[in-house]
C-alpha positions, 0 to 999 in steps of 0.5 A, spaced: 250 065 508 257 064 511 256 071 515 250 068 518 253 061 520 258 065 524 253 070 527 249 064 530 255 060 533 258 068 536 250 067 539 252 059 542 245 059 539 246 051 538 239 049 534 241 055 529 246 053 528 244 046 526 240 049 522 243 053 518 248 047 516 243 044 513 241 050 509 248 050 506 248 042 505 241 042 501 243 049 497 250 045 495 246 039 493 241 044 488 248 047 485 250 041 484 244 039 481 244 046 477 252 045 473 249 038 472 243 041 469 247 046 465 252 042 462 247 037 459 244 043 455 249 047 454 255 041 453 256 038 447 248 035 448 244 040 447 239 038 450 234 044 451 229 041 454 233 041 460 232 049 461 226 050 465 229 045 470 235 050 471 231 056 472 228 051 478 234 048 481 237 056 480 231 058 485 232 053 489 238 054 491 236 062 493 230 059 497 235 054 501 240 059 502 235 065 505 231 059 509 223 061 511 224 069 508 220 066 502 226 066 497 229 072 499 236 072 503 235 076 510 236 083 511 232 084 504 226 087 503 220 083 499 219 084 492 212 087 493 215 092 499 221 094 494 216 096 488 211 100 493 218 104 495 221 105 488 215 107 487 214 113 492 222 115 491 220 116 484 214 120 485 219 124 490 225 124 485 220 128 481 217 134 486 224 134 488 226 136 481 221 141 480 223 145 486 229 145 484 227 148 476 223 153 481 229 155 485 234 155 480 233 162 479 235 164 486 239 158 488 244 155 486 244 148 488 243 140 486 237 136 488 241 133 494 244 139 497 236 142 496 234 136 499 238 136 506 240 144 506 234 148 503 228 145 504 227 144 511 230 150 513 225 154 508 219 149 511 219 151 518 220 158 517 214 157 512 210 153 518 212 158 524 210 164 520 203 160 519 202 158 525 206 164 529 202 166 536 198 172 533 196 169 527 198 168 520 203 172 518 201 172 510 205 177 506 211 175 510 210 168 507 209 170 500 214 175 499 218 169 501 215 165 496 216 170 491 224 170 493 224 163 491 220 163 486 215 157 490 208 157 487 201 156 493 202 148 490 209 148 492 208 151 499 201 146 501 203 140 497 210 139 496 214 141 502 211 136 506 214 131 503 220 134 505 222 133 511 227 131 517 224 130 523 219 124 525 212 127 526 212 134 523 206 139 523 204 139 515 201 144 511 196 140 510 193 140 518 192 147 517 184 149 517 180 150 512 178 158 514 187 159 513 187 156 508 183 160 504 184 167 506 191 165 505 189 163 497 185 170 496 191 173 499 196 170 494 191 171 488 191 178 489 198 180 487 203 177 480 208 173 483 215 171 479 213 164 480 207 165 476 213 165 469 215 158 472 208 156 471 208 155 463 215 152 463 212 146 467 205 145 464 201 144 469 197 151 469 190 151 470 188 156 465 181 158 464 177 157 458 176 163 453 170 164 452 168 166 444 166 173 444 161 174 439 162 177 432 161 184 432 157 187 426 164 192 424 168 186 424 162 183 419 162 189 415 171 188 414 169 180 413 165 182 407 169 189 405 175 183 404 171 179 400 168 186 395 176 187 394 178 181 392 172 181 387 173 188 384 180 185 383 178 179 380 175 183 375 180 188 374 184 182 371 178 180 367 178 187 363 186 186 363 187 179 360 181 182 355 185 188 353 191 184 352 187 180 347 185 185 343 192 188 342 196 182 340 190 178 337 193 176 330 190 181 325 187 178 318 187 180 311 182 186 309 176 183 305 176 186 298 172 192 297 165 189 292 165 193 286 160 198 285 155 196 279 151 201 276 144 199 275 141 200 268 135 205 267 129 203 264 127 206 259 120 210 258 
């Protein structure tokens, strides 16, 4: 506020100056207010329901101070510009992380020195040969690529969004038909990107489809299920033989006497 004050009295701007002594005058009014406030609730009364006040008259004292800037002091970004800002630095933070992570094989940088001595440098050399006077020069592009290990997603969609100069030409603008002859070209080959794909998780993998079972595999499935079950009974027949050996042998029974029977007599 000071720093302000003094601004507008370098500007001989009388009324600004005014101004802005009134604004100190009521800012001071509403610290005030606030420690008055504040010793009710935290002194030796305690009184608690004096703390939504504080929290106002808090308020106040920044809304006074930055005048009609709606609360902020000037020079400072609203809250609603400041979130969608934060926002996008977090998206970049992250591409930036993930060419880094492609790079890292080959170069051996941090996310700042990538960002300000690599990415630029690799991007208009991607774009003059894309664009070059006798046509794409695709293979060039992708042995590149290959060297770096960037991926086709890196080349047309991340790189775009680094870049130094104002009005720059993207990979984006470039026509559809260039595009995808670009896409066939890079599809035909294996490239050393492609090991990076599955670190990252974010391939699009084909589904399988489910092949359908051949009558050799059933005839293994039920082959299986015929040794398990000869197995099963060879441990029955076990399990019965030991039986009969160990089984507890009884008393022999006493041989019935012989009894002669008597003839008749004629």
């Amino acid at each position: 506020m000071v720093s302000q004050f003094q601004e507008t009295k370098r500007n001989n701007d009388e009324e600004a100056e005014l101004e802005c002594l009134e604004r100190m005058h009521a800012a001071t009014l509403s610290m005030s207010d606030f420690a008055m406030a504040e010793n009710s609730v935290r002194g030796g009364n305690q009184n608690w329901a004096l703390l939504p006040l504080c929290s106002v008259l808090a308020v106040k004292t920044g809304h006074h101070i930055a005048g009609p800037n709606g609360g902020f002091l000037p020079g400072f970004p609203q809250f609603a510009g400041w979130l969608g800002k934060n926002s996008s630095r977090g998206r970049m933070m992250r591409l930036l992380k993930e060419l880094n992570h492609h790079m890292n094989y080959q170069v051996s940088a941090d996310t700042t020195e990538l960002r300000l001595l690599y990415l630029p440098v690799l991007r208009e050399y991607f774009m003059n040969l894309m664009l070059g006077k006798d046509g794409p020069k695709t293979d060039e592009v992708i042995q590149m690529m290959d060297e770096y290990g960037l991926d086709r997603d890196d080349l047309f969609e991340n790189l775009d969004q680094f870049t130094l100069q104002s009005n720059p030409k993207r990979f984006s603008d470039l026509e559809s038909k260039v595009k995808a002859a670009f896409t066939r070209q890079y599809n035909k080959g294996s490239h050393k990107s492609q090991a990076l794909v599955e670190e990252q998780g974010i391939t699009k993998t084909a589904k399988k489809k489910s092949k359908p079972v051949q009558s050799g595999e059933l005839d293994v499935v039920n082959d299986d299920a015929e040794v398990e079950d000869d197995e099963e009974e060879d441990d029955d027949l076990d399990a019965e033989a030991l039986s009969k050996i160990f089984k507890p042998k009884g008393r022999k029974p006493k041989p019935k006497p012989k009894t002669t029977k008597g003839k008749k007599k004629k």
